[in-house]
C-alpha positions in Angstrom: 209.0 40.3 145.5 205.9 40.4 142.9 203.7 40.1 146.1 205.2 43.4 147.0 205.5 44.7 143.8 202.0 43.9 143.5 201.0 45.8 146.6 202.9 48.8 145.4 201.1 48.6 142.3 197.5 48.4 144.2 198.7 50.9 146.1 199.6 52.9 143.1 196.6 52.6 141.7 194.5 53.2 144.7 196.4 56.4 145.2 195.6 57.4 141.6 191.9 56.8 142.0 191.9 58.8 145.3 193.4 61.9 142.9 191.0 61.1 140.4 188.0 61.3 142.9 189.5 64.3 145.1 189.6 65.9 141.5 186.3 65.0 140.0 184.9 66.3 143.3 186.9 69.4 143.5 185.4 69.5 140.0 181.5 69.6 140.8 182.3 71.9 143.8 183.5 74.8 141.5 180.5 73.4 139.3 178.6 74.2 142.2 179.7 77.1 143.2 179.2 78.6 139.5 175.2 77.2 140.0 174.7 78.6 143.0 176.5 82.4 142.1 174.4 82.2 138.8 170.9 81.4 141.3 171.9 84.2 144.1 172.9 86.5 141.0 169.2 85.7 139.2 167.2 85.9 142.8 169.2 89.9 143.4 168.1 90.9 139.7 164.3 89.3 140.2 164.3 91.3 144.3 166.1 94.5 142.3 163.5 94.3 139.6 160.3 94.3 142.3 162.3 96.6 144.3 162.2 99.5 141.6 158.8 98.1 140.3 157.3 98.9 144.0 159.4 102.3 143.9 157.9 103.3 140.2 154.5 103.0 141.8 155.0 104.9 144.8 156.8 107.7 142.7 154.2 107.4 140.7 151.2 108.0 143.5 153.3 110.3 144.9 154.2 112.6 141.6 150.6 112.0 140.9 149.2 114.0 143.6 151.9 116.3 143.2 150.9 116.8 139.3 147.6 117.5 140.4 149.1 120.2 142.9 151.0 121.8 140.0 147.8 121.9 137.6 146.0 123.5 139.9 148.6 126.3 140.7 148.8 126.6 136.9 145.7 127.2 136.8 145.2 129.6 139.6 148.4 131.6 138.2 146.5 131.5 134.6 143.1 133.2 136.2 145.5 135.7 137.6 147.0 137.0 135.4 143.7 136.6 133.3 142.1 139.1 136.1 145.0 141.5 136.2 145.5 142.1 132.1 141.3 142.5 132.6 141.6 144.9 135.2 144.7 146.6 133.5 142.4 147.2 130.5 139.1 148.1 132.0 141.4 150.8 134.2 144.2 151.9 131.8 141.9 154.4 130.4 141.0 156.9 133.2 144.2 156.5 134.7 145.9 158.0 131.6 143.2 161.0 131.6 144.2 161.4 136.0 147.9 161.2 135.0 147.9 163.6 132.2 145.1 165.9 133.7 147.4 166.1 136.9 150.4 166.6 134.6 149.0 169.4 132.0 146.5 171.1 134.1 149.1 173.3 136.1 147.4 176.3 138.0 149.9 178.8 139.3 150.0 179.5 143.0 151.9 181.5 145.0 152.8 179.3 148.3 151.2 179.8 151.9 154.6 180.2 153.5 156.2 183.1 150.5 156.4 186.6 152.3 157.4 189.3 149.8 160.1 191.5 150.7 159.4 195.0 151.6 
């Protein structure tokens, strides 16, 4: 009987260090797991981060030209309306003295087509 209770026992025990294994390795698995989420999680953010790095500097070539494009139509709307107030003023002048001459200086006239009556 002890030799069997004894083999019970080793079996017992045997079983119970099998459990104790299957859970220490169960154990660094989800440690593991945890490590390698954490690596893949820091190698996205470090490919995201030179991702929009790359994107900044191509936005920024891009919107640089583009800046450039919108200086020079600022200035080419600036000379304009520089010209035009210019002109404006050099012209306003006579073109009061037409207007008003036309309006004031009213010279009676009887019209081509008017037949009297008899």
């Amino acid at each position: 009987m002890t030799s069997q209770s004894q083999g019970i026992q080793q079996l017992l025990q045997a079983e119970k260090r099998a459990k104790d294994k299957l859970e220490e390795a169960k154990k660094r698995k989800g440690k593991r797991l945890k490590q390698a989420k954490e690596e893949a999680t820091a190698e996205i953010d470090h490919y995201r981060l030179q991702r929009e790095k790359e994107f900044r500097n191509k936005e920024t070539n891009v919107m640089g030209s583009q800046g450039n494009f919108s200086a020079k139509i600022d200035e080419q709307t600036t000379e304009a309306i520089r010209n035009l107030t210019s002109s404006y003023h050099k012209n306003m002048e006579s073109m009061m003295k037409k207007l008003l001459s036309t309006i004031c200086d009213i010279s009676p006239e009887i019209h081509p087509n008017f037949r009297p009556e008899v």
